[in-house]
C-alpha positions in Angstrom: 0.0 0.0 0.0 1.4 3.0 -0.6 2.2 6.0 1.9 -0.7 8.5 0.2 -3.6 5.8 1.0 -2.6 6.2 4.6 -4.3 9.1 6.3 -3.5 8.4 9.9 -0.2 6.2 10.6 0.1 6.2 14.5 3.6 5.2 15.5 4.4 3.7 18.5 2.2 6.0 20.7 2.4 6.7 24.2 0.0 8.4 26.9 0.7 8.5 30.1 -0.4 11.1 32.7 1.9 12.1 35.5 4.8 14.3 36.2 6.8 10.8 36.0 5.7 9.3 32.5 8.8 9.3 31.4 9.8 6.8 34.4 6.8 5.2 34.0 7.5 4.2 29.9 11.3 2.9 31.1 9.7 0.8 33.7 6.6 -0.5 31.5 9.2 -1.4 28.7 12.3 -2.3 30.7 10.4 -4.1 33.3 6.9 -5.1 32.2 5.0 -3.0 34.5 1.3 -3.3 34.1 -1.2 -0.5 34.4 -2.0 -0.8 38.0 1.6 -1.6 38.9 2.9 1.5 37.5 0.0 4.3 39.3 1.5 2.5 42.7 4.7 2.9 42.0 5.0 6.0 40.0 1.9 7.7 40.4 1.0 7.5 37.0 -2.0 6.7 34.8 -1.6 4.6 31.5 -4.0 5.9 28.8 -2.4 4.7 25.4 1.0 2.4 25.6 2.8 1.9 22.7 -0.1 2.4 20.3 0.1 1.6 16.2 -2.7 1.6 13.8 -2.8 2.6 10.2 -6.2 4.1 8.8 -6.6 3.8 5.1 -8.6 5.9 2.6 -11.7 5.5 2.6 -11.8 3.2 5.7 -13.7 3.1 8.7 -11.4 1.7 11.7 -13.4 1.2 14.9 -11.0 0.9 18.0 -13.3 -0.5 20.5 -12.5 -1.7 24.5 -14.0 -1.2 28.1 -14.3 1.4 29.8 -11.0 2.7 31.1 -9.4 0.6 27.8 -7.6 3.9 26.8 -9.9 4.1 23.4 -10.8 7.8 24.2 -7.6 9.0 24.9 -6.2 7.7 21.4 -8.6 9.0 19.2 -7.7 12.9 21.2 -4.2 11.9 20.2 -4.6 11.5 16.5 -5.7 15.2 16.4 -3.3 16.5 18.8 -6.3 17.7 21.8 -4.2 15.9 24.0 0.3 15.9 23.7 1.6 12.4 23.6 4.4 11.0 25.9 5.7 9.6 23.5 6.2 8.5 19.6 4.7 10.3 16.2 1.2 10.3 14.8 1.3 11.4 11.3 -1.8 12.9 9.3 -1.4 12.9 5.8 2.2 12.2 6.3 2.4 15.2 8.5 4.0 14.7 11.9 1.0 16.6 14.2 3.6 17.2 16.9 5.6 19.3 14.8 3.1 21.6 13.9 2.8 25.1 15.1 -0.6 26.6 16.5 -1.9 27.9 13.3 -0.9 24.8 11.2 -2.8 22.4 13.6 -5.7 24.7 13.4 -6.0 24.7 9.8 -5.3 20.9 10.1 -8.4 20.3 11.9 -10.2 22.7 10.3 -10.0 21.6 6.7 -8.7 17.9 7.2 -10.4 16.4 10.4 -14.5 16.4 11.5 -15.0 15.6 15.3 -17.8 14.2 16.5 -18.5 13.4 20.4 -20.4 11.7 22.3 -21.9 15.1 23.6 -23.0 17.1 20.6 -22.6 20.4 22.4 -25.5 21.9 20.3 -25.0 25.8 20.7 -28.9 26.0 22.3 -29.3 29.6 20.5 -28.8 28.9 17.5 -30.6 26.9 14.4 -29.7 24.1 13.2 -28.5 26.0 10.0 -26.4 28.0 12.4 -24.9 24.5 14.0 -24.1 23.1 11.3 -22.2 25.6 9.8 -20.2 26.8 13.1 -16.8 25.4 12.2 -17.0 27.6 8.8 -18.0 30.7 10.8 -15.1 30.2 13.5 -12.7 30.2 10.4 -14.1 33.4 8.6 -16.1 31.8 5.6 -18.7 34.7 4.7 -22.2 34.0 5.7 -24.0 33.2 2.5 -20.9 30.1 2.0 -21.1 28.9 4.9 -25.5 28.5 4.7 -24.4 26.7 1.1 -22.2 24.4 2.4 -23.8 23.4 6.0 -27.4 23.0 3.4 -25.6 20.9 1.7 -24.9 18.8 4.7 -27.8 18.7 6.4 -29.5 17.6 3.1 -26.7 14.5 3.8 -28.1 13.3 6.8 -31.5 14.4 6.3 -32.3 17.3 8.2 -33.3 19.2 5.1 -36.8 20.3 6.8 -35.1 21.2 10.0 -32.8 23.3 9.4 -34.8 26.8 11.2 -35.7 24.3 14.2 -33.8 24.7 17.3 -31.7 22.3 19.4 -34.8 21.8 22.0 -37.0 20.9 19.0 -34.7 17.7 18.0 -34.4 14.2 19.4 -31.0 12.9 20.5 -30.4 10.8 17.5 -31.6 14.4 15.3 -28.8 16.0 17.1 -26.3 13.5 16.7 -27.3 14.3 12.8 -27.1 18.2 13.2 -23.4 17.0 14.9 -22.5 14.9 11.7 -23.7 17.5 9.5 -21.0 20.5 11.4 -18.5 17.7 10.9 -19.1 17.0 7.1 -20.0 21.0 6.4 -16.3 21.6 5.7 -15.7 18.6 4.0 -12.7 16.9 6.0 -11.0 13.8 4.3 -11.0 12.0 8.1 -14.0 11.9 10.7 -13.0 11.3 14.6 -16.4 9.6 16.0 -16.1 9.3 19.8 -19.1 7.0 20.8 -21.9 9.4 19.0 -24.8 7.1 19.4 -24.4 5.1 22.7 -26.8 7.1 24.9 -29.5 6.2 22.0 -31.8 4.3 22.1 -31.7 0.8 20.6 -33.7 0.8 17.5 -32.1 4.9 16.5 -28.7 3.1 17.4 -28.7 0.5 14.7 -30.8 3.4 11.9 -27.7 6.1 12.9 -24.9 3.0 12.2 -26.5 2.2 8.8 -26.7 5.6 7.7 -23.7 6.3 8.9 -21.6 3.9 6.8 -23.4 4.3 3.9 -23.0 8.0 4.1 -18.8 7.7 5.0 -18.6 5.3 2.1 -21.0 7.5 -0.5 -19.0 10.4 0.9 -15.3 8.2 0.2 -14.7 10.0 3.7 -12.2 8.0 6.1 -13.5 7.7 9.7 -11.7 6.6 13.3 -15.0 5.3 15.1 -14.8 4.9 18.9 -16.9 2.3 21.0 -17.3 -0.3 23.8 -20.1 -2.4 21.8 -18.4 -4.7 19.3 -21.9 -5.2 17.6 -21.7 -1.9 16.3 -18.0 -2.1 15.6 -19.1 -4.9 13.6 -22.1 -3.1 12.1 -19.9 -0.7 10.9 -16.1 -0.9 10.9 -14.0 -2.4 8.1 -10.9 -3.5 10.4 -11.2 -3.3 14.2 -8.8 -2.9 17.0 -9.5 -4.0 20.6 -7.8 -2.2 23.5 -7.0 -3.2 27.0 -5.1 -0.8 29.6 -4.1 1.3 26.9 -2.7 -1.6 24.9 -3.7 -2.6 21.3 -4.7 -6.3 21.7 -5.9 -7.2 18.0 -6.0 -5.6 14.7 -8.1 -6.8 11.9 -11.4 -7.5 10.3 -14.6 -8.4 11.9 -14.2 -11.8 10.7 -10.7 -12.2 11.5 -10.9 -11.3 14.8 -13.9 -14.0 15.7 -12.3 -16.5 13.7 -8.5 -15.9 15.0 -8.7 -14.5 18.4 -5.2 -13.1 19.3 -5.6 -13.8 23.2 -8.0 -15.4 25.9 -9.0 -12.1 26.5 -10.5 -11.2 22.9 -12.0 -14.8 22.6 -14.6 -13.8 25.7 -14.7 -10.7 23.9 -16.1 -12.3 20.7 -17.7 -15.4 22.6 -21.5 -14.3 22.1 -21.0 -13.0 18.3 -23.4 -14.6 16.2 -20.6 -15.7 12.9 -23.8 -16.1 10.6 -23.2 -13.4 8.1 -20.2 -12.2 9.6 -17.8 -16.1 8.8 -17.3 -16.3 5.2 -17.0 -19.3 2.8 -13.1 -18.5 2.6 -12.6 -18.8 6.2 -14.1 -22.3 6.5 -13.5 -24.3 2.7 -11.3 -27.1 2.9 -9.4 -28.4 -0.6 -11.1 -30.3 -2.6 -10.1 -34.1 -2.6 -13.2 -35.6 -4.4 -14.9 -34.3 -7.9 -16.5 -30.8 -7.3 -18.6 -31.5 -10.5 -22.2 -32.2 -9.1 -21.7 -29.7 -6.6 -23.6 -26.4 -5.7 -21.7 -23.1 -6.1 -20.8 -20.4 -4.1 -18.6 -17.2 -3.9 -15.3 -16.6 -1.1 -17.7 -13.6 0.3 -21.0 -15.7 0.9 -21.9 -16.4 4.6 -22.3 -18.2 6.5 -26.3 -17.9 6.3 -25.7 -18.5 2.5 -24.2 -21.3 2.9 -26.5 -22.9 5.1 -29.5 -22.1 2.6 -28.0 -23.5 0.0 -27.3 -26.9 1.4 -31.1 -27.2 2.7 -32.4 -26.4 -0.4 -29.7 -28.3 -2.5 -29.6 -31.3 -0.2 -25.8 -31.4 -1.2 -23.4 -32.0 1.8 -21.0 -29.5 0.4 -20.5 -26.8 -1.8 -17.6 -25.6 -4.1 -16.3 -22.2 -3.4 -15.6 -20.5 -7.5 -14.0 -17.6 -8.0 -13.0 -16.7 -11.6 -14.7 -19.9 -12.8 -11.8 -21.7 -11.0 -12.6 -24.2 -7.9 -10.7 -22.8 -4.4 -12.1 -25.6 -2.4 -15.1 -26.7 -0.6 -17.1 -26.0 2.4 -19.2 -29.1 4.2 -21.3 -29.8 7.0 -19.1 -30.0 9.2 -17.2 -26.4 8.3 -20.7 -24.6 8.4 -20.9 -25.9 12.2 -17.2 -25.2 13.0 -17.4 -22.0 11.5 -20.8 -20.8 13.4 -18.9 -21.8 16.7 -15.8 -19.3 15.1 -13.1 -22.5 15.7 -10.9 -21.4 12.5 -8.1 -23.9 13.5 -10.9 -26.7 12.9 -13.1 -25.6 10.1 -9.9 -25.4 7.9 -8.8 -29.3 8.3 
């Protein structure tokens, strides 16, 4: 891949709070410290430690964990709202640490949409007004900024709201009129710091859907912060867990459930239903037999596919085709090792 479909390469990141961080890094890495071991001794709290990740264009990345799993504090890194302790994060090849005060701002301002878990509606003002608020704080004349924040609102689907008031608008509305402010000056990256977990259900999973398809539509790339890994499956295209302010797992959905990295991640991913998220490439087997008679499928169907076509078919297995070529099969036996996620199984 090369270094221009990267937006946001995060080096070796470090975030620890306390006048002894420094210490506290030597004695995590020299030592092997954990998080409670270095507050007693050091008096220090570890946020992010020794954090990488890559996010590509036109990706959503999800980094999801518990509470207290330093999640929160990496995404305020990648925009510089909080210093690191220690290594580079580098937007559009950019080192953010380098930057002076009026680079950064024009950084965020044209390159990078935030959107928090909080809104932070400004109550006296429209929606119109909202949504075009970033464009107004950097000096864009009235009538561009209206244009542009329209334009947005239209996006998410507040075009009939637009002269309505914070007040007048549901939570998962404002979340919208929040999107909107973030897309109204067009930024190539969107932060998302768990927008829609004090939603209800139901608004949740509508907010998730529109929200991909609108990154995606949009070819925006987005850093999506959460503690539910159903949504981070819902939405994400590669995932990373966090514990204590450590990157457990990097992947995709399906290669985290089927590959768990550690105990920790499997009771993570234990009660993850793998119908549609297990693909027929993750559970074939080679073919030893004639594939001749057999039913059909692609290396994307699921799980749920696959299963259909073997009731209806009666077949006991099905050749996975790609290119009119034969990759392998997938049986019985696969489906039921692949709905239980046992990778190391399915594929012997």
């Amino acid at each position: 891949m090369e270094q221009t479909d990267i937006l946001i390469d995060c080096r070796s990141v470090w975030k620890v709070f306390g006048d002894r961080s420094r210490e506290a890094i030597g004695a995590i890495t020299g030592r092997g410290l954990g998080k409670q071991e270095v507050l007693k001794e050091f008096g220090c709290v570890v946020g992010v430690s020794d954090a990488s990740i890559e996010v590509r264009r036109g990706e959503i990345f999800c980094i999801m964990g518990l509470s207290g799993s330093g999640k929160s504090t990496l995404i305020r890194l990648l925009n510089r709202l909080i210093e690191p302790s220690l290594g580079q994060v580098l937007v559009k090849g950019r080192d953010i640490a380098a930057m002076d005060a009026a680079t950064l701002r024009e950084t965020r301002a044209r390159h990078i949409g935030m959107v928090f878990q909080s809104v932070a509606l400004l109550p006296q003002r429209n929606v119109l007004e909202n949504a075009g608020f970033g464009l107004e704080v950097q000096g864009v004349p009235r009538d561009e900024r209206n244009r542009a924040a329209e334009a947005a609102l239209a996006k998410v689907g507040l075009s009939d709201w637009m002269l309505r008031y914070p007040s007048e608008l549901s939570g998962g509305m404002q979340q919208r009129v929040g999107l909107a402010r973030a897309l109204t000056s067009d930024p190539e990256i969107i932060l998302m710091d768990e927008p829609f977990s004090a939603l209800d259900p139901l608004i949740r999973r509508q907010l998730q859907d529109e929200f991909r398809q609108l990154t995606k539509e949009l070819g925006k790339s987005a850093v999506f912060i959460t503690h539910d890994l159903d949504e981070a499956i819902r939405i994400g295209d590669r995932i990373a867990i966090m514990k204590d302010g450590v990157i457990i797992q990097t992947g995709t959905a399906e290669e985290i459930v089927m590959n768990p990295a550690d105990q920790y991640v499997a009771d993570f991913v234990a009660g993850i239903s793998r119908l549609h998220l297990v693909k027929a490439h993750s559970v074939m087997v080679p073919a030893t037999g004639p594939v001749d008679g057999l039913p059909r499928c692609s290396p994307e169907a699921d799980i749920d596919a696959l299963i259909g076509q073997i009731t209806a078919t009666g077949s006991d297995a099905i050749a996975v085709e790609e290119d009119g070529r034969v990759l392998g099969v997938v049986t019985t036996r696969n489906l039921l090792l692949g709905v239980r996620g046992d990778a190391a199984a399915a594929a012997h």
